[in-house]
C-alpha positions as CSV (number, residue, x, y, z in Angstrom):
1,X,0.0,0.0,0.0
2,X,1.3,3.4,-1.0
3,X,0.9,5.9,2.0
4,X,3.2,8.7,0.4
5,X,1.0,12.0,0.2
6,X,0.3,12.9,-3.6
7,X,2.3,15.9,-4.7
8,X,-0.2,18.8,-5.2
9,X,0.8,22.0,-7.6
10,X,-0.6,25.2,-6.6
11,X,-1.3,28.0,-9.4
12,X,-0.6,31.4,-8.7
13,X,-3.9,33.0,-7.9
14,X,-4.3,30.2,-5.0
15,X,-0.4,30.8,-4.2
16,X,-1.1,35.1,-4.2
17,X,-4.5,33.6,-1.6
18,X,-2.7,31.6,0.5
19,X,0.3,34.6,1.4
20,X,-1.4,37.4,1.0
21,X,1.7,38.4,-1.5
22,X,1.3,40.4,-4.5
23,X,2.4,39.2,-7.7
24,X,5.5,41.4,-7.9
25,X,6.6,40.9,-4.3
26,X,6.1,37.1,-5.1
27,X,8.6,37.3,-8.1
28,X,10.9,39.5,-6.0
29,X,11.1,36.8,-3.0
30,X,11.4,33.7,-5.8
31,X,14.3,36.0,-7.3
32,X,16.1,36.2,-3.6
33,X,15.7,32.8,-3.0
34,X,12.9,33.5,-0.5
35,X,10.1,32.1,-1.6
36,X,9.7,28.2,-3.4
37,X,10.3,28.3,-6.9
38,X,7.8,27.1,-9.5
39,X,7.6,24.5,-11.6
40,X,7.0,23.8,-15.2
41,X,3.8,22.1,-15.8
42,X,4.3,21.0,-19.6
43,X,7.6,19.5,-20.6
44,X,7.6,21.9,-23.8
45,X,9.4,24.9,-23.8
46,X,6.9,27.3,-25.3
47,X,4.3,26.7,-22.3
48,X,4.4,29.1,-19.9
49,X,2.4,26.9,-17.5
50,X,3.6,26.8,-13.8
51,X,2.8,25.8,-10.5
52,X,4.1,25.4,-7.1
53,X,4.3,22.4,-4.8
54,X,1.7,23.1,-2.0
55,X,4.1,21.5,0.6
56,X,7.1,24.0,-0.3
57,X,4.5,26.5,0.3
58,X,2.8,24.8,3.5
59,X,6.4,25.1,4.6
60,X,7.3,28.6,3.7
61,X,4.3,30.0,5.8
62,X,5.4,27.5,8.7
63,X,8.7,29.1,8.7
64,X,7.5,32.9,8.8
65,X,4.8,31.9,11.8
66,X,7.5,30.3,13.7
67,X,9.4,33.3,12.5
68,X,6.6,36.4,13.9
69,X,6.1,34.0,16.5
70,X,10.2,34.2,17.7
71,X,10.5,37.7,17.0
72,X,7.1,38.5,19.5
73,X,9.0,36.0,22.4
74,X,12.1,37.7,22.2
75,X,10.2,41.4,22.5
C-alpha cells in the first residue's frame, strides 16, 4: 500500500490567496531565494504553465509563523 501523500501543484492566484503576496513581491522573493520556486507544468518549452508544490509553500508559511512568533518572544 502506498501511503506517500500525492504531490499537489498550486497555481498562482491560490499561491497570491494563501500569502497574501502580491504578484510582484512574489517574483521578487522567488528572485532572492525566499520564496519556493515554480515548476514547469508542460515538458515543452513554449508553455508558460507553472505551479508550485503546495508542501514548499505549506512550509514557507510554517517558517514565517515560527518566525513572527520568535520575534514576539524575544520582545
Amino acid at each position: 500500500m502506498n501511503t506517500t501523500k500525492p504531490i499537489r501543484l498550486l497555481r498562482k492566484p491560490e499561491v497570491l490567496r494563501r500569502t497574501g503576496k502580491s504578484n510582484s513581491r512574489l517574483y521578487a522573493e522567488i528572485q532572492a531565494g525566499k520564496f519556493p520556486a515554480p515548476v514547469k507544468i508542460n515538458a515543452d518549452p513554449s508553455s508558460r504553465a507553472s505551479g508550485w508544490i503546495e508542501e514548499e509553500v505549506e512550509a514557507y508559511l510554517a517558517d514565517r509563523i515560527a518566525a513572527s512568533r520568535e520575534q514576539k518572544a524575544a520582545a
